[in-house]
N, C-alpha and C positions, 0 to 999 in steps of 0.2 A: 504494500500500500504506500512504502513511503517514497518507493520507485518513480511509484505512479505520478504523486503529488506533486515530486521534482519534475518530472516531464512536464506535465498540466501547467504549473506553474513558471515553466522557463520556455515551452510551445503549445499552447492549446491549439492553436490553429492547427498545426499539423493532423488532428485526428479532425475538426470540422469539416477541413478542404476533403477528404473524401466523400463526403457528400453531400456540396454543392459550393457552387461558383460563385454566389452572390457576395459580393463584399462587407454586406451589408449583414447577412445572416453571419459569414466567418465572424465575425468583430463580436457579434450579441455571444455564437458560441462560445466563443473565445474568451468572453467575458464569464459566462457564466461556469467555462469549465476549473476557468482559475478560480472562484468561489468556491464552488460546489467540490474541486479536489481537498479545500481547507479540510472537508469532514472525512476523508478514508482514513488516516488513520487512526480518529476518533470511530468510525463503525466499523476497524478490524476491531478494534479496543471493546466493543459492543459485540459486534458477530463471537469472538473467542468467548467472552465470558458467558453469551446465549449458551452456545457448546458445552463448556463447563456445568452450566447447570443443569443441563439435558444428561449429563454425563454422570450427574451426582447425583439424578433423579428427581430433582427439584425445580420446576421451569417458573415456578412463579415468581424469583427475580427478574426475569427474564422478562415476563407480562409486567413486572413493578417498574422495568428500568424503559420501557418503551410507551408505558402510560405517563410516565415523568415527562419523557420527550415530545409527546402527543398535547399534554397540555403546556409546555411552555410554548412549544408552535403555535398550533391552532388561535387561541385567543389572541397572542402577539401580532401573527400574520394578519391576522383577520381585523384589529384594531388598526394597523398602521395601513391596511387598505385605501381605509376613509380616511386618510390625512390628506391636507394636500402636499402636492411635490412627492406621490410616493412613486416608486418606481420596482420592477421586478428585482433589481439586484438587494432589495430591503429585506425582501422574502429569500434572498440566499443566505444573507447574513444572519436571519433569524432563525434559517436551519441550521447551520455554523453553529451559532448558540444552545440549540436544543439538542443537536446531536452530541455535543461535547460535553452537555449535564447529562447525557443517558449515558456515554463513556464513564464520566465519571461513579455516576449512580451503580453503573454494572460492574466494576471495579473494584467498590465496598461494599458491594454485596456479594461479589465474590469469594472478597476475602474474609468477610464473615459466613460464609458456607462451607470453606477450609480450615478456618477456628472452631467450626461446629463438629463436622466430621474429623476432623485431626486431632482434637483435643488443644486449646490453647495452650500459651508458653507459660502462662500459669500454675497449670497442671505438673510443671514439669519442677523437681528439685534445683534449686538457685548454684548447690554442691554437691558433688559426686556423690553417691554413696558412697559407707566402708566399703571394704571389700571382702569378700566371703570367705571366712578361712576354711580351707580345707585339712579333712583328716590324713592324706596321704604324708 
């Protein structure tokens, strides 16, 4: 993903121009690919811990960290609509934002489903044990 992001962000046009000539569309593309790359590797960061939790048997991080993002979008988008001066690249940057608290949201709730199942560092003696003496 972060491959990608550097691409995107140093030629987006390169992937527009395959399909179509217009100048006009390249440029909006182009535009929109360098936004919209800001979020890959915020939803690998998202996709992986989906997996994770599918893997631990537990998916409903997974519905928690994508309802977070559902509603910072929706409302935000849908308010700065009706502003004036608004324009489509508002609605990239307010994905940018919701994708990057669902990153984050999936992240610690990750790591709280590996503290659950693992047992925390709590759990664990701060100093070795003795050591077990044997009879031999």
């Amino acid at each position: 993903m972060f491959i990608t992001t550097v691409v995107m962000q140093w030629r987006p046009e390169l992937l527009v121009i395959f399909f179509t000539d217009d100048a006009e569309v390249i440029k909006v593309g182009a535009v929109f690919l360098q936004l919209i790359s800001l979020n890959f590797v915020a939803q690998g960061i998202a996709f992986t811990c989906s997996g994770v939790f599918q893997g631990l048997g537990n998916t409903r991080p997974a519905l928690l960290s994508s309802g977070v993002r559902i509603l910072i979008f929706v409302p935000i988008a849908v308010y700065l609509r009706y502003q004036p001066n608004f324009s489509i690249n508002i609605v990239w940057y307010v994905s940018i934002l919701s994708v990057t608290a669902q990153a984050i949201v999936s992240f610690l709730l990750a790591r709280r489903e590996f503290r659950r199942k693992l047992g925390s560092d709590d759990d664990q003696p701060s100093t070795p044990s003795e050591p077990v003496e044997s009879d031999a």
